[in-house]
Structures are given as structure tokens and as C-alpha cells.
C-alpha positions in Angstrom: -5.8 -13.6 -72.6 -6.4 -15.7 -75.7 -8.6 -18.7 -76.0 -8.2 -22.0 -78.4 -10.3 -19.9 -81.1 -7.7 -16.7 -81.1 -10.1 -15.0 -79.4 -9.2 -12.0 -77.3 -10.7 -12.1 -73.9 -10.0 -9.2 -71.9 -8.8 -9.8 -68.1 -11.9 -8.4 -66.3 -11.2 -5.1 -63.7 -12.0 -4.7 -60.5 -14.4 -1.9 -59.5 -12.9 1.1 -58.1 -13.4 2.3 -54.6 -13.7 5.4 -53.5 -10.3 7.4 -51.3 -10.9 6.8 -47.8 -9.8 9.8 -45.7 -8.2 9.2 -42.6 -9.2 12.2 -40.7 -12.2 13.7 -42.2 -13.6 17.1 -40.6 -15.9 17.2 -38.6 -17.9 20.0 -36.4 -16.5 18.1 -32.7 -13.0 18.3 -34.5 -13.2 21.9 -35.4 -14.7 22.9 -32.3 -11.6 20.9 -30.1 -8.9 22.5 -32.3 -10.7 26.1 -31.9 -10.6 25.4 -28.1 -7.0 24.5 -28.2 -6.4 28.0 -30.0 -8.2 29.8 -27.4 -6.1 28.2 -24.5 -2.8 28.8 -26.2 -4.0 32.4 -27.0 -5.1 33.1 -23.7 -2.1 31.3 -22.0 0.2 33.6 -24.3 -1.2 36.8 -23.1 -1.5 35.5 -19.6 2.3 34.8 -19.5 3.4 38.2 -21.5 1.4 40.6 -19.3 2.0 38.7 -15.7 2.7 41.1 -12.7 5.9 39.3 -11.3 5.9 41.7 -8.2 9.7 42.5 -8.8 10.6 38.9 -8.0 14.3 37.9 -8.9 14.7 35.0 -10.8 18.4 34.3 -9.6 17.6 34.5 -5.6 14.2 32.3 -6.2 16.0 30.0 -8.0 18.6 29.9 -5.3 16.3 29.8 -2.8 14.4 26.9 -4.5 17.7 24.8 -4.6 19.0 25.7 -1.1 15.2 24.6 0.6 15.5 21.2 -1.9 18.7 20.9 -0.4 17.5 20.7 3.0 15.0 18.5 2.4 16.4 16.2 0.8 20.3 16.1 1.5 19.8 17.2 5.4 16.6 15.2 6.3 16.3 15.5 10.1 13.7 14.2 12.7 13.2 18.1 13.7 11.8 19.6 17.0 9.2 16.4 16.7 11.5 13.3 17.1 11.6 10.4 15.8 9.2 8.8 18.0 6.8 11.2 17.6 7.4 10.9 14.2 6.7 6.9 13.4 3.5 7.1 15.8 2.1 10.0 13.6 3.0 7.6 10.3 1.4 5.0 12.6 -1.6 6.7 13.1 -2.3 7.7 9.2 -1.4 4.1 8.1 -3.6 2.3 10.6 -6.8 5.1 9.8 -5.9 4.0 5.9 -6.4 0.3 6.6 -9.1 0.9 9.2 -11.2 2.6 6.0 -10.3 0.5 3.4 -11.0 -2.4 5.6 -14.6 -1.2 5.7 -14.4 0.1 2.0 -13.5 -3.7 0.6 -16.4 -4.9 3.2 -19.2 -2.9 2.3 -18.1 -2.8 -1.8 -17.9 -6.2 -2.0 -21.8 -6.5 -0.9 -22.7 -3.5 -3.1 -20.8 -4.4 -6.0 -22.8 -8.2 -5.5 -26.0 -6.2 -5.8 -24.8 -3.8 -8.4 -23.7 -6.4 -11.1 -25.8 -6.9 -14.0 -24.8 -10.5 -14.8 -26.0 -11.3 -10.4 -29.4 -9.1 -9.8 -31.9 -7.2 -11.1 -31.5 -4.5 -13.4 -32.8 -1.6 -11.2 -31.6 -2.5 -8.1 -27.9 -2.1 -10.1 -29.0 1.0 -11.5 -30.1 2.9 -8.6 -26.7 1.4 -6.5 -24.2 2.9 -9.2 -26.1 6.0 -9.6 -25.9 6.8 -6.0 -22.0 5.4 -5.9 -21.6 7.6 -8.8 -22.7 10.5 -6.7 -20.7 9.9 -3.8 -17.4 9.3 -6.3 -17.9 12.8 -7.9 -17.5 14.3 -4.0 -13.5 14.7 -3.8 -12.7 12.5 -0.2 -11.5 16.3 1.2 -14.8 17.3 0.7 -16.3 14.5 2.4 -14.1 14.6 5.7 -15.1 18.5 6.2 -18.8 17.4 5.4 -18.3 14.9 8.5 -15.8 17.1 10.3 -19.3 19.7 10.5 -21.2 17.0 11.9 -18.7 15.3 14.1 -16.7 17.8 14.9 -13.0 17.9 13.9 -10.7 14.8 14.6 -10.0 11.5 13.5 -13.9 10.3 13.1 -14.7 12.5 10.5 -11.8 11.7 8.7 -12.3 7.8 9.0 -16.3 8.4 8.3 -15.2 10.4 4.9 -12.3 7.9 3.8 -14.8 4.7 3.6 -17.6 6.8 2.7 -15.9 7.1 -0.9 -13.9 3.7 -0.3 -17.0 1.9 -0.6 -18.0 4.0 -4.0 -15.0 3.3 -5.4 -14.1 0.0 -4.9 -18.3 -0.6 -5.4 -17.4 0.1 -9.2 -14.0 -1.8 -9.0 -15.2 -5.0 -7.8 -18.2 -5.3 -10.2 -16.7 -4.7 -13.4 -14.4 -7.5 -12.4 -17.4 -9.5 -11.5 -19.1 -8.5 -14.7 -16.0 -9.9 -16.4 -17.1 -13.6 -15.4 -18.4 -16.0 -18.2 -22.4 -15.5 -18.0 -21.9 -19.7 -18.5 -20.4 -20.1 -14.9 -23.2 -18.6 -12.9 -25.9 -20.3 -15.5 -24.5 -23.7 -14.8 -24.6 -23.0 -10.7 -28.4 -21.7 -11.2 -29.4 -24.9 -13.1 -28.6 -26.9 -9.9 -30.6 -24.9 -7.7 -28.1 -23.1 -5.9 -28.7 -20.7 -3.9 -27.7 -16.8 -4.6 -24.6 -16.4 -2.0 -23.3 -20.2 -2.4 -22.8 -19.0 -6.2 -21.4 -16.1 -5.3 -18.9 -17.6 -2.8 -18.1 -20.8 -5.1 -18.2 -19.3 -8.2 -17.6 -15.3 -8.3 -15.1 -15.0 -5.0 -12.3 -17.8 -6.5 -12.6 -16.1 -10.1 -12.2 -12.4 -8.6 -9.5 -12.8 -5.7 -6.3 -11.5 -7.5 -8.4 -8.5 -8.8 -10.0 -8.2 -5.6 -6.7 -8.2 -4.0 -5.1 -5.2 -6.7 -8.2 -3.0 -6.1 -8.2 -3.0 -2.8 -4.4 -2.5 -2.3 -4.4 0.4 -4.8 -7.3 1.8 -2.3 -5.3 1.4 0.6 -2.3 3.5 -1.0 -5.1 6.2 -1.9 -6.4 6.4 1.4 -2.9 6.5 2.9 -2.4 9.5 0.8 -5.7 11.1 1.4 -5.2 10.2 5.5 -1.9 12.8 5.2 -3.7 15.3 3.5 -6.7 15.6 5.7 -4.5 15.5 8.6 -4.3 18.6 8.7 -7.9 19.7 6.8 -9.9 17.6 8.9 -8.0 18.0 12.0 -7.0 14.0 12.3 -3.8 14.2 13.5 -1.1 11.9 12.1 1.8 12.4 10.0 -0.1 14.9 7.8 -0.6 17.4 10.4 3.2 17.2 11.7 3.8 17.9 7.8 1.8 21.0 7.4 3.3 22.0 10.9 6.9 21.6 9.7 6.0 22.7 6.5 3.6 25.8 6.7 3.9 27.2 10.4 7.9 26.4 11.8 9.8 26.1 8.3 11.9 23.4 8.9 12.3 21.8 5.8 14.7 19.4 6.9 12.0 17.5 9.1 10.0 18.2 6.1 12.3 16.0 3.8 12.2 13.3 6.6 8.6 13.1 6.9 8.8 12.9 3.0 11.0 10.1 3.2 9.1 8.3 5.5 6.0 8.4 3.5 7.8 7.4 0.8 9.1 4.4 2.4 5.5 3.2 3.0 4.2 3.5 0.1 6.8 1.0 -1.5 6.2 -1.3 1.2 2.4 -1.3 0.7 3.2 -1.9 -3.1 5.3 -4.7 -2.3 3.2 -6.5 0.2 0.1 -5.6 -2.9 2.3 -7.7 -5.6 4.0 -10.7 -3.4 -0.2 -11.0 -2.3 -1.4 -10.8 -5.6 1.6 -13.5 -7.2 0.5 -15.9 -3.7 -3.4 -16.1 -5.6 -2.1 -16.1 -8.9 -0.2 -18.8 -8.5 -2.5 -20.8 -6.6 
């Protein structure tokens, strides 16, 4: 630039900054991608030296496709019936309410004491450390735990289902009542009210629709884990008709229809879960 006195003044630069690098090494990054090495490696050599026992690729293949067939283009009600049939599905869809029923009961309360914006600090501490516990414990594992001291059956079962309901929707319910504005509860403590009157005016309204999703997406979990300790726990129900079909007479095509069946549920449960969920959203 030049001024009124033809002086040249130079345009003034901006200070360099220094090359950013997008993904910069690191010790956690070399140690991942050497891990990733070691499976591929390993998963090579696994594949390249695998005993196949002389199996035939052709006839399992064909055998694949001719049980898939049967199960799913010749569904039949089998030596079991169809009667038989809907009051084992009955029995595993009315343990999964009966559990999550209890799970939404006793998490609610827990999830209330666990919540860091509600009580004190320690008290939600030591009640998502132990609900973090009893999480880790697969459900299976829980329903043999109480099939040892109950003995096998539908008790153990129902005991082990809400025993890790309760964790797990415990941890559901209060992040969602963390999620509340800290201002809400304040304004309901200024004016003296008491603990469960703010919970019940001010947390329940805010939470139903989540409350609603969480519990429905328990109750389709604990519809699938009622099937599969049907048969582990001894509880009866449509899981146990399943592994029977399935593992002891080999008749796929009751198999496919049991498959079916529990297939048909599980939409239903998810559409009853959404036309719920839209009823409180829309309120």
C-alpha cells in the first residue's frame, strides 16, 4: 500500500502456524494395529492348517439348504401341536412380563436412590457398583446360580430374569433421570417439598416416554432370554419345545414354526412399545 506521502507501507503477514497432523502416532495406536496383525496372522494359519475331518463341501451345503428349507418353507406344528405350542409361547411371554414387571418396579426405586442430581453421593455409588456387578453376570448364569438353589424350573428362571432386570434398567432409568434440568428439582426444593412429591411431580412426567422405551426393550430381552433358559434352566416354555425339536427329535419343520412364532411376538411387543411410547409423547 501507499500512503498520501508515497510512502511504501508493506501489508503486514500473518504469523505461520505450525501443520496439524490428523493422525499422529501414538504407543495405544501402534499397539491396536500390532494386535490387529496378530489376529489376521493367527486367523490365516488357523484357516490354512484346519482339520476338516473329510467333510464335503457340496453335501454340507446341500444339507444346509435342504434343513433351511424345512424350516422355513415347510413350517409345521410337529408331534407337539399347535396347542401345545401357543401355551409354551404363553408361558415364556408371561415369565418375561412377570420379570420385567418386577425389574421396572424395583429399578425405578434404585435408579431414584442412585441418581446424583436426587441423593447423596455414596449411597449412588455403592448402588451402581453393586448393579454393575450383577450386570457383568450373563442372565444364563444367573438362572443356573438360582436353579442350584431352587432347584430346576420356572423359579429359578423368574428369580435370575429380574435379578439382572433390575440392574439393568437401574442404570437405564437414572441416566434418564440425570438428564433432567438440575433447575426443575431446585425450584421444587425451594418450596419445601418433600423428596417423593418431587420425584412423582417433577421426575415421573419428564421420564415417562423413556421410562416406557427402556422397559419395553427389557421386556423383548427377557422374552429372548425366557427361550433360552428354557431349556438351561429347566423352565419349560417354548424354549425347551425348541431345543427338543431342535437337538433331540430333528424336526426342523416344527423348528421353523416355533421360529416363526417367536418371531411373530417380538414384532408385536415392538409395536405395542412404539404406539405406547407416541400415546406419552403426544400427551
Amino acid at each position: 500500500m501507499i500512503d498520501s506521502e508515497d510512502r511504501v507501507i508493506k501489508k503486514p503477514q500473518l504469523p505461520s502456524s505450525p501443520n496439524i497432523k490428523l493422525h499422529e502416532t501414538s504407543l495405544s495406536r501402534v499397539m491396536i494395529l500390532l494386535v490387529f496383525v496378530s489376529l489376521l496372522l493367527i486367523t490365516g494359519f488357523t484357516l490354512t492348517h484346519l482339520d476338516t475331518a473329510n467333510v464335503q463341501l457340496n453335501a454340507a451345503v446341500k444339507e444346509l439348504t435342504s434343513t433351511l428349507h424345512q424350516m422355513f418353507l415347510q413350517p409345521s406344528t410337529g408331534s407337539d401341536g399347535l396347542g401345545e405350542l401357543l401355551q409354551g409361547l404363553g408361558m415364556s411371554l408371561l415369565i418375561s412380563i412377570m420379570t420385567t414387571i418386577i425389574g421396572a418396579v424395583f429399578g425405578f426405586f434404585f435408579a431414584v436412590l442412585a441418581s446424583k442430581n436426587l441423593t447423596n453421593v455414596y449411597l449412588g455409588t455403592i448402588i451402581r457398583v453393586v448393579m454393575a456387578v450383577v450386570r457383568a453376570i450373563p442372565t444364563i448364569i444367573w438362572a443356573l446360580i438360582f436353579s442350584i438353589v431352587c432347584g430346576l424350573g420356572s423359579t429359578a428362571a423368574i428369580l435370575g430374569l429380574s435379578f439382572h432386570s433390575v440392574a439393568y434398567l437401574t442404570k437405564a432409568y437414572s441416566e434418564s433421570i440425570e438428564g433432567i434440568d438440575k433447575s426443575t428439582i431446585e425450584s421444587l426444593e425451594v418450596t419445601g417439598s418433600k423428596f417423593w412429591v418431587i420425584v412423582f411431580q417433577a421426575i415421573w412426567p419428564t421420564i415417562m416416554a423413556s421410562f416406557v422405551s427402556w422397559t419395553f426393550i427389557r421386556l423383548e430381552i427377557n422374552f429372548a432370554n425366557a427361550i433360552a433358559v428354557g431349556a438351561a434352566a429347566g423352565a419349560g416354555g417354548i424354549g425347551y419345545q425348541l431345543f427338543v425339536a431342535s437337538g433331540m427329535s430333528f424336526d426342523f419343520h416344527e423348528v421353523g414354526f416355533i421360529v416363526y412364532l417367536i418371531i411373530l411376538v417380538t414384532f408385536l411387543l415392538e409395536f405395542i412399545a412404539v404406539k405406547i411410547r407416541h400415546f406419552y409423547l403426544d400427551r
